[in-house]
KEKE-3310 file (N, C-alpha, C; in steps of 0.2 Angstrom, whole numbers, plus 5000, padded with zeros to 4 digits):
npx = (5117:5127:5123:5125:5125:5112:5106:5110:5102:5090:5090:5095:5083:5072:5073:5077:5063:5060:5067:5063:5054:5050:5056:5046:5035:5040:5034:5018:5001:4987:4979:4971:4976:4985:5006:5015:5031:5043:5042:5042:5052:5061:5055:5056:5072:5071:5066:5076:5087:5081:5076:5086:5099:5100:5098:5110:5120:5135:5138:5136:5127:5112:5105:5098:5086:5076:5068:5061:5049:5045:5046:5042:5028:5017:5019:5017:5022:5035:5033:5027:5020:5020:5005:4993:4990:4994:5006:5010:5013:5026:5035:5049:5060:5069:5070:5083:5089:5083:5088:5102:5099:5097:5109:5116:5115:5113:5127:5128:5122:5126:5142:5136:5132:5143:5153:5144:5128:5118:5107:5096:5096:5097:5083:5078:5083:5079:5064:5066:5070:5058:5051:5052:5052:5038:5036:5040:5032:5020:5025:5026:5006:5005:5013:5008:4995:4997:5002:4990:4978:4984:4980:4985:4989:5001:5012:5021:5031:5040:5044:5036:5031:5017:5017:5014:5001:4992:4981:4972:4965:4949:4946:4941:4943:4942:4941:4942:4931:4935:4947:4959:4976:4982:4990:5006:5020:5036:5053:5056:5058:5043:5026:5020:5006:5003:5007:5001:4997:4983:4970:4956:4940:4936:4921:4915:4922:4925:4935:4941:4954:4958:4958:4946:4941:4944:4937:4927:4921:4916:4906:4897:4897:4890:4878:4871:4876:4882:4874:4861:4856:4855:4864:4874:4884:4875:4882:4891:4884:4881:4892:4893:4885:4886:4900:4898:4901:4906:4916:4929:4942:4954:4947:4940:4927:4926:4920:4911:4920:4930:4943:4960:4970:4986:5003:5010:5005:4989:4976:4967:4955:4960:4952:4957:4966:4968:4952:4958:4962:4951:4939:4933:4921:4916:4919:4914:4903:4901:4904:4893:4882:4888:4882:4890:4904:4914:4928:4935:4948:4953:4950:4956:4970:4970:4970:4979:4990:4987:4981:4985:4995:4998:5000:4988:4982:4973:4953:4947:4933:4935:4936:4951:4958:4964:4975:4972:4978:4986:4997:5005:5021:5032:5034:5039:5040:5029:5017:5014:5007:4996:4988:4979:4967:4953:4939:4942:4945:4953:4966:4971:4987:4999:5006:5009:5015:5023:5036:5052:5054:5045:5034:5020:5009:5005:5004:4995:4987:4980:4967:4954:4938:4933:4942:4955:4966:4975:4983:4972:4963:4951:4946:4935:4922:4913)
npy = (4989:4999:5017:5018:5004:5002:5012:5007:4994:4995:5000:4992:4983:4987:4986:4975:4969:4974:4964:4955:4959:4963:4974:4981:4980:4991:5001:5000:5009:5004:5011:5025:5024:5015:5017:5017:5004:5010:5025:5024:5019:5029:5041:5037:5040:5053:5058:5060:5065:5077:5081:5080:5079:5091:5102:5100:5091:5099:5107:5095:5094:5091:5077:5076:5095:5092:5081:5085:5089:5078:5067:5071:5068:5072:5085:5100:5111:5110:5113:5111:5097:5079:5075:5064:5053:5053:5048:5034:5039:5043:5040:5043:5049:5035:5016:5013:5027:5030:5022:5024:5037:5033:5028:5039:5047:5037:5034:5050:5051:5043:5048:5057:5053:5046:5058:5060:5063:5077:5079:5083:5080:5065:5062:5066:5058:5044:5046:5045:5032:5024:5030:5024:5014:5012:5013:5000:4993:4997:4995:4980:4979:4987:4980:4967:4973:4975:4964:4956:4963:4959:4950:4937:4934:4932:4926:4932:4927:4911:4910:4919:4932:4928:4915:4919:4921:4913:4904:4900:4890:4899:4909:4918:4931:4942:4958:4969:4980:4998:5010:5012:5015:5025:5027:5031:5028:5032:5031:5028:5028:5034:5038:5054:5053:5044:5050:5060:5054:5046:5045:5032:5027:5010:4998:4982:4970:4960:4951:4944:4929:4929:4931:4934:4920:4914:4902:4907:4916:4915:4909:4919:4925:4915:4915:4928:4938:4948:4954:4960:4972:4975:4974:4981:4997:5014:5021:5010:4999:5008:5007:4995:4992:5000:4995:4983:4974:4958:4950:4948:4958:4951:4938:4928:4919:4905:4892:4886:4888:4896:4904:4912:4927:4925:4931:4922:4916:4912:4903:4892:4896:4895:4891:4890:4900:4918:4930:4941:4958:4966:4981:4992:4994:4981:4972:4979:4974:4961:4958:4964:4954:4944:4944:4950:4962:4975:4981:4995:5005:5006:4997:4988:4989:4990:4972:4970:4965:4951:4945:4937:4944:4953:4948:4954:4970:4977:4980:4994:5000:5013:5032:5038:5050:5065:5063:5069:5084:5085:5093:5098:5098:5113:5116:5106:5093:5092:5090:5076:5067:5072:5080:5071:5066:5066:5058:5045:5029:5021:5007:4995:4984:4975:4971:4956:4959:4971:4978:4973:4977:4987:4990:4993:4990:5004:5008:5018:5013:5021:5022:5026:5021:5012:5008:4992:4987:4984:4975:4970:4964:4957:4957:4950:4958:4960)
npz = (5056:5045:5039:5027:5021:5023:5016:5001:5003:5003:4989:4981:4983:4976:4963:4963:4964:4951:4943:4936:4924:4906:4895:4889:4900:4909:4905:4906:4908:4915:4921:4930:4945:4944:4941:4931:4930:4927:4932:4945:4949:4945:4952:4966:4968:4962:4973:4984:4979:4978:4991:5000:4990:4984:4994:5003:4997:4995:4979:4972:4955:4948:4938:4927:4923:4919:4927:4938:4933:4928:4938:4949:4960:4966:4977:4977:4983:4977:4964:4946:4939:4929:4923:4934:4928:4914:4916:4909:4893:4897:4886:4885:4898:4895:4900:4904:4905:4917:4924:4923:4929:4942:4946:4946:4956:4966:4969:4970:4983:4993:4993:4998:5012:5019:5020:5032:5041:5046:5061:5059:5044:5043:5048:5036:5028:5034:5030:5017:5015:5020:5012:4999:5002:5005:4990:4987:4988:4981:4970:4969:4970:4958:4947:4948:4943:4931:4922:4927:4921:4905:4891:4890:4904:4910:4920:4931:4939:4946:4958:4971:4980:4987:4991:5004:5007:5017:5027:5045:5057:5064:5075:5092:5099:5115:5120:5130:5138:5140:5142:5129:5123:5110:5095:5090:5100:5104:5098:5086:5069:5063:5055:5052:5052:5061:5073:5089:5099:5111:5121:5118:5121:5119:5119:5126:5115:5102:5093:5075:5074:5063:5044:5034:5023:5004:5001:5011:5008:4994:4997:5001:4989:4980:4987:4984:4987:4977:4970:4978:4987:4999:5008:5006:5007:5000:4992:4988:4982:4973:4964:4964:4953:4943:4938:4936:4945:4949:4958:4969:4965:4950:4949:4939:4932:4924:4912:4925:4934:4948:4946:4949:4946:4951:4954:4952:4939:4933:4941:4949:4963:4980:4991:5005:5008:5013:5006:4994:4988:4988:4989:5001:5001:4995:5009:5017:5015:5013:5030:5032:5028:5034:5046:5056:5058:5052:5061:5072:5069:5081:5090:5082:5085:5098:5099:5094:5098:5100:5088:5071:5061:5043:5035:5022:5021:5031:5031:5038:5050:5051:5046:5039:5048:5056:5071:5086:5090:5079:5069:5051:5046:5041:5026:5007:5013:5024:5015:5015:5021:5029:5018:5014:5023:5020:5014:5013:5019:5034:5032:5042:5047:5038:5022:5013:5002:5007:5012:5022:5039:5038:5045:5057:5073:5074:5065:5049:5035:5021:5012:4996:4997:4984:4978:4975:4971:4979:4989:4998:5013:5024:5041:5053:5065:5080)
capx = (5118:5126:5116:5125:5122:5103:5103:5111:5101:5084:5088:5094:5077:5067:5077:5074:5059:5058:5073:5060:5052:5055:5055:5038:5032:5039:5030:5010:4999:4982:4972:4976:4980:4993:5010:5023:5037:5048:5041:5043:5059:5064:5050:5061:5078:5069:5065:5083:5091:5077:5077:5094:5106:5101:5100:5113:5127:5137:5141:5130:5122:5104:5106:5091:5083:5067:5068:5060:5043:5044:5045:5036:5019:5010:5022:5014:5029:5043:5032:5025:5024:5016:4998:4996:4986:5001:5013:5011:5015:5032:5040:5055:5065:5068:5073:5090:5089:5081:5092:5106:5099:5098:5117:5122:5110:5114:5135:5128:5119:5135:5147:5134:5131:5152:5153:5140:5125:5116:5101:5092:5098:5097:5077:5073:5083:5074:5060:5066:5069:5055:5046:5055:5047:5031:5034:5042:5026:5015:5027:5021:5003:5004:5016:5003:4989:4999:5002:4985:4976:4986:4976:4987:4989:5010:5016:5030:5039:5038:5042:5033:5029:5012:5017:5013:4995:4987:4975:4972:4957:4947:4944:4939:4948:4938:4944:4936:4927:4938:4951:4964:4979:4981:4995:5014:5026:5045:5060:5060:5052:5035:5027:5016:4999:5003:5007:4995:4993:4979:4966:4950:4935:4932:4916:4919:4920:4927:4938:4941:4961:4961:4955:4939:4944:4943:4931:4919:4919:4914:4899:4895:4898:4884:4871:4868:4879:4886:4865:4856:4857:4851:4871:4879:4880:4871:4888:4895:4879:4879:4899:4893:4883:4890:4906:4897:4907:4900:4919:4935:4949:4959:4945:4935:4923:4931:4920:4909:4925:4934:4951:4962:4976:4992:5009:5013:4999:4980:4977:4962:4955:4962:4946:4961:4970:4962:4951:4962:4961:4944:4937:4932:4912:4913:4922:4908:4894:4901:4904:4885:4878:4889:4880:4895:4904:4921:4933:4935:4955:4957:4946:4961:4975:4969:4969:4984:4995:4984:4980:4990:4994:5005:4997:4985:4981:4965:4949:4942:4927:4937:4938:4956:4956:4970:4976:4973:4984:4991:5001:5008:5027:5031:5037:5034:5038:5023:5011:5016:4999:4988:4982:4974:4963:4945:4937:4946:4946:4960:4967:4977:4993:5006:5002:5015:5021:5027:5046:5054:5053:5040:5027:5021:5003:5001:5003:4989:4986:4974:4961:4947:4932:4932:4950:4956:4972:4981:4984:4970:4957:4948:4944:4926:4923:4907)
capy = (4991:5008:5023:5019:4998:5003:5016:5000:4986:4997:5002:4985:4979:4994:4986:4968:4969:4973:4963:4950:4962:4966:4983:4984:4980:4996:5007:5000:5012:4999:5015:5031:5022:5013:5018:5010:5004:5015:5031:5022:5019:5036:5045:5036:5043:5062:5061:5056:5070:5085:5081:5079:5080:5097:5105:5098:5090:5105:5104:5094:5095:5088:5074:5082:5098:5092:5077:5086:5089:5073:5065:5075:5064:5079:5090:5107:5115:5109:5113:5109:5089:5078:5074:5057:5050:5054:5045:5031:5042:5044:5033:5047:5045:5026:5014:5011:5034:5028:5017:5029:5040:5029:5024:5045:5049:5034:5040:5054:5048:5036:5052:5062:5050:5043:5064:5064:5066:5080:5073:5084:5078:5060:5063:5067:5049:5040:5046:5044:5024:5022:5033:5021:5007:5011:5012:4996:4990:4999:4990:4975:4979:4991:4977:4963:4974:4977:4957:4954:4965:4957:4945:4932:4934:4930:4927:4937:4922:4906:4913:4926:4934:4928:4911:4918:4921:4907:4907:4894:4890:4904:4911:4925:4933:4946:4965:4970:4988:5000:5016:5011:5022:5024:5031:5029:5031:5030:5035:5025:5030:5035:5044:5059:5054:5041:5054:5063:5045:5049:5038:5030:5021:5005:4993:4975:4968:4952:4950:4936:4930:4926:4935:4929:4915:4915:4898:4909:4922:4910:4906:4924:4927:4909:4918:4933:4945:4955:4955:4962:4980:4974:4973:4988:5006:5017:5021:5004:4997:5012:5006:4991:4991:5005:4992:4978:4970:4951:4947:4950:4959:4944:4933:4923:4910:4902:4884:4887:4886:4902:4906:4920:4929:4928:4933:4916:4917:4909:4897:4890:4900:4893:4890:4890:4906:4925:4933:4948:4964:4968:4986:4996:4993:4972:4972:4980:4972:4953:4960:4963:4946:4936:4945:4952:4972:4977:4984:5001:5005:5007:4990:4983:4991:4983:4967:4969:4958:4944:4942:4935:4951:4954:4945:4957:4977:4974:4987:4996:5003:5020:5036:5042:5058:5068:5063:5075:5089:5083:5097:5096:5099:5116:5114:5100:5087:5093:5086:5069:5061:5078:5082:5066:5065:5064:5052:5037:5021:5016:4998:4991:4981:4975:4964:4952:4966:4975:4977:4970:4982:4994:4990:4993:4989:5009:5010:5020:5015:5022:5021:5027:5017:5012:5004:4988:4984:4984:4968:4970:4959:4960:4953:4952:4960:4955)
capz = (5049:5045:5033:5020:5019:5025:5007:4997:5003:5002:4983:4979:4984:4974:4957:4962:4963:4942:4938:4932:4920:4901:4898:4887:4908:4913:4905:4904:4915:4914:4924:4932:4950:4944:4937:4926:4933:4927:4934:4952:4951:4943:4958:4971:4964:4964:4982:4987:4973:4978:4998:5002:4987:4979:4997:5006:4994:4989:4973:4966:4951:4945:4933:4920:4927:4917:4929:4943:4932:4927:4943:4957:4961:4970:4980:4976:4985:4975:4957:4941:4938:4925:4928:4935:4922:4909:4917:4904:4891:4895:4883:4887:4897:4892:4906:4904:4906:4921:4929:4925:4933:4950:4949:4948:4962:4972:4970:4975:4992:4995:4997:5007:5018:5021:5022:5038:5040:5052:5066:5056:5038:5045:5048:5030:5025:5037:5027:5012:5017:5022:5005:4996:5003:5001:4983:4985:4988:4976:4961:4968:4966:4948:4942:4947:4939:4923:4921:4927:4916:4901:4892:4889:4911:4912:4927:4936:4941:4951:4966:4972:4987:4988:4995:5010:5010:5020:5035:5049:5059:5065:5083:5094:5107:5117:5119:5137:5139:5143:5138:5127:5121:5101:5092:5092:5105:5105:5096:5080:5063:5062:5051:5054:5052:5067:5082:5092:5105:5113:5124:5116:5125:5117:5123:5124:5107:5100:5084:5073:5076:5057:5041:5029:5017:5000:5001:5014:5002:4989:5001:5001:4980:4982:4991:4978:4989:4973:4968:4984:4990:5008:5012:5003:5007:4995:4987:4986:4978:4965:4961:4959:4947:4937:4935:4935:4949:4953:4961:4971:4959:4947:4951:4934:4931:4920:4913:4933:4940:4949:4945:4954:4943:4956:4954:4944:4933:4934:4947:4953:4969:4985:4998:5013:5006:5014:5001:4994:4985:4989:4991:5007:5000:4997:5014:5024:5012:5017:5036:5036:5025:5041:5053:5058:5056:5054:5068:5072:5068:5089:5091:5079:5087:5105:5098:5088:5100:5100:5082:5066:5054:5041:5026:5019:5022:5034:5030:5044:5047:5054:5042:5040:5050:5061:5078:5092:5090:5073:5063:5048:5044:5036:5016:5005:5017:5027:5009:5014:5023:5029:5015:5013:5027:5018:5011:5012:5025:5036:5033:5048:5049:5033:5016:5012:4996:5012:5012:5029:5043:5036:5048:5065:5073:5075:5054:5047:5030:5019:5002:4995:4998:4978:4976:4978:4967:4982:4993:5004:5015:5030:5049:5056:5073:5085)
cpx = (5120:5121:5116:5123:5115:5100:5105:5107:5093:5085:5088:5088:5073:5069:5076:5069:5057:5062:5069:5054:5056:5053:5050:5035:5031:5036:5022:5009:4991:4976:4976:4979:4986:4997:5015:5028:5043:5048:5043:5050:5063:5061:5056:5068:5077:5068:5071:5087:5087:5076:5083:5099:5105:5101:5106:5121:5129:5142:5138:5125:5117:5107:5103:5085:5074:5065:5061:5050:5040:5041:5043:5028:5016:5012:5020:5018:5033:5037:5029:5026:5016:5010:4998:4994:4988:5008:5015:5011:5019:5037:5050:5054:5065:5071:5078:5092:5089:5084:5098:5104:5102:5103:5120:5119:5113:5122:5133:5127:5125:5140:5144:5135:5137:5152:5146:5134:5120:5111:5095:5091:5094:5089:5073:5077:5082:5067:5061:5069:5064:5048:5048:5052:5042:5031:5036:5035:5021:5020:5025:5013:5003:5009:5010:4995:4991:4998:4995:4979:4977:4982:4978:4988:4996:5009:5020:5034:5037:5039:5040:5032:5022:5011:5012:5006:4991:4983:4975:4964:4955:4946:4942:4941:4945:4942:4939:4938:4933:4941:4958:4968:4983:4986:5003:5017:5033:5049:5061:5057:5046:5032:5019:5008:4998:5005:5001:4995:4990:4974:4959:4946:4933:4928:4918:4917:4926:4929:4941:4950:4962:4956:4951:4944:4941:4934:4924:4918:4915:4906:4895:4892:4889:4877:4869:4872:4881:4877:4858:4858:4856:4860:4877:4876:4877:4875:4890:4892:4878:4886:4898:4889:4885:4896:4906:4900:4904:4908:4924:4939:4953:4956:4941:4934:4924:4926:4916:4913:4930:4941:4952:4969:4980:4997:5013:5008:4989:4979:4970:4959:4954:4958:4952:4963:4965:4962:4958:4961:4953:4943:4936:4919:4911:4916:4916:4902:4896:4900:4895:4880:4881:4885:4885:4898:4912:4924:4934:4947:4957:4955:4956:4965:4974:4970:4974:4989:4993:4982:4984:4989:5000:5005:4994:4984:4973:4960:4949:4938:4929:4939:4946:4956:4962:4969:4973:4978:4990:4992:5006:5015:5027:5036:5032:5035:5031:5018:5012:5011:4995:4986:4976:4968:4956:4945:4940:4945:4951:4961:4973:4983:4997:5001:5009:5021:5025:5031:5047:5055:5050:5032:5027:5013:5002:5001:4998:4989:4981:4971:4955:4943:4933:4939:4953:4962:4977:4979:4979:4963:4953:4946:4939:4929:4916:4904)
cpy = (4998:5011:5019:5010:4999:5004:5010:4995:4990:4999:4996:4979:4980:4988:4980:4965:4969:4971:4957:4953:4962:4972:4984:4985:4986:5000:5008:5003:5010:5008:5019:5028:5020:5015:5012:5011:5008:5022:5028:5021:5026:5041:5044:5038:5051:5060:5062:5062:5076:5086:5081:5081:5087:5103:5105:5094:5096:5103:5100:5095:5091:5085:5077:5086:5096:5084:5079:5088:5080:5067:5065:5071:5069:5084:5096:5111:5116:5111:5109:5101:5089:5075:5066:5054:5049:5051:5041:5033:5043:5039:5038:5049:5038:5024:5014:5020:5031:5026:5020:5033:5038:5030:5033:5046:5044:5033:5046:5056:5045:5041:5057:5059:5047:5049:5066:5067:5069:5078:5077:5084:5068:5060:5063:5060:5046:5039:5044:5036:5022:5025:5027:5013:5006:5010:5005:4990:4989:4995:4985:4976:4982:4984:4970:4966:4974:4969:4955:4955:4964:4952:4938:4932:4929:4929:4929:4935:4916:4906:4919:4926:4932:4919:4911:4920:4917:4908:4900:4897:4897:4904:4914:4925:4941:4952:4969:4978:4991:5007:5012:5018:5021:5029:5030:5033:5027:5032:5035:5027:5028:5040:5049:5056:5046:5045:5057:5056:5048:5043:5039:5027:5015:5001:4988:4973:4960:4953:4945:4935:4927:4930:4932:4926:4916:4910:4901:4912:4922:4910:4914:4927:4921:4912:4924:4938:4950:4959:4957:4966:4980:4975:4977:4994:5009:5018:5017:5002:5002:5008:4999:4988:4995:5000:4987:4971:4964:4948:4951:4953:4953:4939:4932:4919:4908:4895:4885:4884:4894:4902:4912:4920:4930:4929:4927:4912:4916:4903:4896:4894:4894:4893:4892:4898:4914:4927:4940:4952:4965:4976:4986:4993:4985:4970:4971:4977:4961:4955:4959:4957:4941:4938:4950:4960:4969:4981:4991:5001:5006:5001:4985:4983:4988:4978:4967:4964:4952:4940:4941:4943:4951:4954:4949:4964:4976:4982:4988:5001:5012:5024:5038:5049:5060:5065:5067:5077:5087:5089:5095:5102:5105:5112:5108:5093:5088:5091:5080:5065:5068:5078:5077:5065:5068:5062:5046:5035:5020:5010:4999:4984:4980:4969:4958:4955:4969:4974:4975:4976:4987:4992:4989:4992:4998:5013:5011:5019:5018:5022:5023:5020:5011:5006:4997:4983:4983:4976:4970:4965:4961:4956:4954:4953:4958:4959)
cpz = (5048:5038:5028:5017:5019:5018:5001:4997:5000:4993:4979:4979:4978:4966:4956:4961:4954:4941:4933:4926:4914:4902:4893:4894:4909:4911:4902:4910:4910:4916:4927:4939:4949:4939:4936:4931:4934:4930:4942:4952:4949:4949:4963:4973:4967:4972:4984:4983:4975:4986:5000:4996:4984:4986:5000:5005:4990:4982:4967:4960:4948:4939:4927:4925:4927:4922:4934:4940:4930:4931:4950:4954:4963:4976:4974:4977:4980:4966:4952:4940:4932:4930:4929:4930:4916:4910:4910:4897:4890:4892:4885:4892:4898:4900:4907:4904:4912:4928:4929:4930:4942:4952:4949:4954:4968:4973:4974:4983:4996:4998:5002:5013:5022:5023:5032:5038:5048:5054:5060:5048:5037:5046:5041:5026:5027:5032:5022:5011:5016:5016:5001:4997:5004:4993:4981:4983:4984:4969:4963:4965:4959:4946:4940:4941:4931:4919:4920:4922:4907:4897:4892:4896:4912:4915:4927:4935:4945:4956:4967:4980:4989:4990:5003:5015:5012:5025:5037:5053:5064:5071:5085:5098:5108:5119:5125:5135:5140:5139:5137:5123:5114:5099:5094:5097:5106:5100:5086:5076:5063:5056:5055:5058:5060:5075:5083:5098:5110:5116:5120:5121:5120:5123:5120:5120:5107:5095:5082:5073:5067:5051:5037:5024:5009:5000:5005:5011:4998:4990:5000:4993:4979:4982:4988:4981:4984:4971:4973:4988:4996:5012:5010:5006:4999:4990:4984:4981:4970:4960:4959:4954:4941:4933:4934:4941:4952:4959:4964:4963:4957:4948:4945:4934:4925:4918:4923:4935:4944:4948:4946:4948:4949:4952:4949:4942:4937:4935:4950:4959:4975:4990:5005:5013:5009:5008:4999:4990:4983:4991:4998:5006:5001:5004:5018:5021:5014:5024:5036:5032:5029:5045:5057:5058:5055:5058:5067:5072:5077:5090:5089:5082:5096:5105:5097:5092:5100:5095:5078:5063:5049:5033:5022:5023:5024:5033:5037:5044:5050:5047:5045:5041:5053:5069:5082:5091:5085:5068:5059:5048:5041:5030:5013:5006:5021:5022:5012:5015:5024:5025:5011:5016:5025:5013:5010:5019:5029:5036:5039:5045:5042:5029:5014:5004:5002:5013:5020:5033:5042:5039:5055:5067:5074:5066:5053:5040:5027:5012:5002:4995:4990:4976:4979:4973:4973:4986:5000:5005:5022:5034:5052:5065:5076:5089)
residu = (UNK:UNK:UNK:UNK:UNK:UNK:UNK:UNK:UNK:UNK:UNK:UNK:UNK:UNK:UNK:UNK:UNK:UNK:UNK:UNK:UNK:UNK:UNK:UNK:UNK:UNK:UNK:UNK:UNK:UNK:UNK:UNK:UNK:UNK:UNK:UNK:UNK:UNK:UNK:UNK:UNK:UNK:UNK:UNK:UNK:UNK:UNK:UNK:UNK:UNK:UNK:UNK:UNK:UNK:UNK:UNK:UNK:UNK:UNK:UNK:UNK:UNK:UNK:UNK:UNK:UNK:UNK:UNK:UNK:UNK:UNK:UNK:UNK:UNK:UNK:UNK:UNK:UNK:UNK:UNK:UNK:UNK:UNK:UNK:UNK:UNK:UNK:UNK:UNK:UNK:UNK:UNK:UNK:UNK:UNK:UNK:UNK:UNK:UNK:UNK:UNK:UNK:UNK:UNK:UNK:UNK:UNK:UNK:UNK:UNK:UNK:UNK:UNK:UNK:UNK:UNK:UNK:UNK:UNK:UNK:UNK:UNK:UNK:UNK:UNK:UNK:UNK:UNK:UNK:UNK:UNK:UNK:UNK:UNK:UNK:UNK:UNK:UNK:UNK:UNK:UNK:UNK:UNK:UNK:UNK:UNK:UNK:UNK:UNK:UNK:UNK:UNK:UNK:UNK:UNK:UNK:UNK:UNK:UNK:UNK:UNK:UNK:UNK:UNK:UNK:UNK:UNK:UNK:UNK:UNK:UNK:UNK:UNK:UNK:UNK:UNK:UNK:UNK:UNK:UNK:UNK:UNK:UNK:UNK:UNK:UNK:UNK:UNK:UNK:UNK:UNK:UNK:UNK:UNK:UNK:UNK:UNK:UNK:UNK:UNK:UNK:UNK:UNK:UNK:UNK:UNK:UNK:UNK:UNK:UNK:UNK:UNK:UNK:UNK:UNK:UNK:UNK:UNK:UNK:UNK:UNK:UNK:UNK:UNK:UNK:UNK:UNK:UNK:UNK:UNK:UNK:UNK:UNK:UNK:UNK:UNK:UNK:UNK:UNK:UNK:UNK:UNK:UNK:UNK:UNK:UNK:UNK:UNK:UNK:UNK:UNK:UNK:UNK:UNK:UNK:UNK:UNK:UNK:UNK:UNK:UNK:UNK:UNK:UNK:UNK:UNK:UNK:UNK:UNK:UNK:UNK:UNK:UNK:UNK:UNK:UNK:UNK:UNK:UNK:UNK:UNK:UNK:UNK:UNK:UNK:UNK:UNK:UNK:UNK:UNK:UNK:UNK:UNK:UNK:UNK:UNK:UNK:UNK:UNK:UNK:UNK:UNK:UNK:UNK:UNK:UNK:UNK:UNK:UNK:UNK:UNK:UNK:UNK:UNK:UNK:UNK:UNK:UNK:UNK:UNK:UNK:UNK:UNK:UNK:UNK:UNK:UNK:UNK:UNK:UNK:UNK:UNK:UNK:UNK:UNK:UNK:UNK:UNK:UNK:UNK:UNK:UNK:UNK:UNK:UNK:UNK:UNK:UNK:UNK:UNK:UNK:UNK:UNK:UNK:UNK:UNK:UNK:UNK:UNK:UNK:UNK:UNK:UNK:UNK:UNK:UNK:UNK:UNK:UNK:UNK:UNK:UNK:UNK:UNK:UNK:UNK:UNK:UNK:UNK:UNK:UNK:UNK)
# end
């Protein structure tokens, strides 16, 4: 595939994503995590027009100079932006600004890129593919939460991506004592917070080749789990009663029966299906009502060849920290993952929101402890 099919099929996706949308959709923001559709696709645009077209296409000029306050998420470097918690507020610029936008921007990429682009040009549109498809991902969850949070609970559409969350019978497959070596190696995109590859000592451990099911879940929700401090940390326990939380995210008792908001509406909750979008806290607070723990992010990545992944964004019990000898980038490519590294959890491997080819078993995702709008579940270790 050359650049410039690679730059049309990735923005062509970005767009398809909300072609099932009206346009009141793109601009609810339910809570400050998630943003309107519209911002995501306007965000995506500014990386591509302030990374490359305003340094490097001469002649160019910025579709609207006020874009650039409008559209910077948390680049410090490059300036002044709105606050995040204001996005849904921007009834201006409208969507159909918006999507102009795209189409001068994505002309503009079209000629740099037929024009040639240098190894060191070619590096920052690697990134900006691959920024791109992380956001692809996040309009899956904030569009689901917009939906989901609605009361009347729409659906998206009758096919969804979330076909593909099933699970099969459970197993264990053992992870012998030893030094393994963690972190990326090789030529092809990575991003930062995955270099440094470094040896760890894991001890022999066990991990489940399948992730917890909605139905054991169930048996967990049964047993008082949301109702007994004996199996939360001190934090967890405080969140959940602050917010009252007796269930996974999109789950109601409905008539004593559970029902899950997905992607095409309010469905019944699926016993075979892995549980999903669960915190970092109900994660570790089921692990310890089995009996059981969760995996240390090297634990996972040793195993990673022998287990299913792909369905949900797995917790683990590893803090997001730096590799060994991990520095950051100078400018405001260098904000990109450093300066996240506290307080939050790493998840291992890809969710079925995950764009195609945007995942590797050394992918470090990561969340605060607290958050669970996104497609995530978890795998017992032993």
């Amino acid at each position: 595939m050359t650049l410039l099919d690679q730059y049309a099929t990735t923005r062509a996706l970005t767009e398809q994503i909300c072609a099932a949308l009206e346009k009141e959709d793109y601009v609810v923001q339910p809570v400050a995590d998630v943003s309107p559709p519209k911002w995501h696709l306007g965000h995506t645009t500014w990386f591509f027009e302030t990374f490359m077209l305003i340094p490097y296409a001469t002649a160019y000029q910025p579709f609207n100079v006020d874009y650039n306050y409008v559209f910077n998420s948390y680049y410090e470097t490059i300036g002044a932006r709105v606050i995040r918690t204001d996005r849904g507020n921007l009834s201006r610029p409208t969507v159909d600004d918006v999507y102009k936008y795209r189409a001068y921007v994505d002309k503009g990429m079209a000629h740099l890129i037929t024009c040639g682009l240098s190894e060191e040009v070619k590096k920052i549109f690697d990134l900006g593919i691959n920024h791109e498809q992380q956001h692809q991902e996040l309009l899956w969850y904030d569009i689901k939460y917009i939906l989901g949070h609605n009361p009347l609970f729409p659906a998206y559409g009758s096919s969804t991506i979330e076909g593909g969350l099933t699970a099969v019978q459970k197993d264990w497959i053992s992870i012998p004592e030893g030094i393994y070596e963690i972190g990326y190696s090789g030529t092809d995109f990575h991003f930062d917070n995955e270099l440094g590859r470094h040896k760890v000592y894991v001890n022999e451990t066990s991990v489940a080749t399948e992730l917890v099911t909605n139905g054991e879940y169930k048996d967990f929700i049964s047993a008082g789990g949301y109702s007994n401090f004996n199996y939360w940390h001190a934090e967890g326990w405080d969140w959940v009663r602050t917010n009252v939380i007796k269930a996974p995210l999109y789950w109601h008792e409905i008539d004593g029966i559970w029902m899950n908001y997905g992607l095409a509406g309010l469905e019944p909750v699926r016993d075979h299906q892995p549980v999903s979008h669960i915190s970092f806290y109900e994660a570790w607070a089921y692990a310890q009502w089995s009996g059981h723990r969760l995996p240390t992010e090297f634990e996972w990545e040793a195993a990673s060849d022998n287990i299913s992944w792909g369905k949900l964004w797995e917790w683990t019990e590893s803090a997001y920290l730096p590799y060994p000898g991990f520095s950051k980038v100078p400018g405001a490519i260098g904000e990109y993952n450093g300066k996240f590294m506290v307080n939050q959890k790493v998840l291992r491997g890809a969710s079925v929101a995950t764009s195609p080819n945007h995942s590797r078993n050394t992918y470090r995702n990561f969340f605060h402890p607290h958050l669970r709008w996104m497609y995530s579940g978890l795998r017992l270790a032993k």
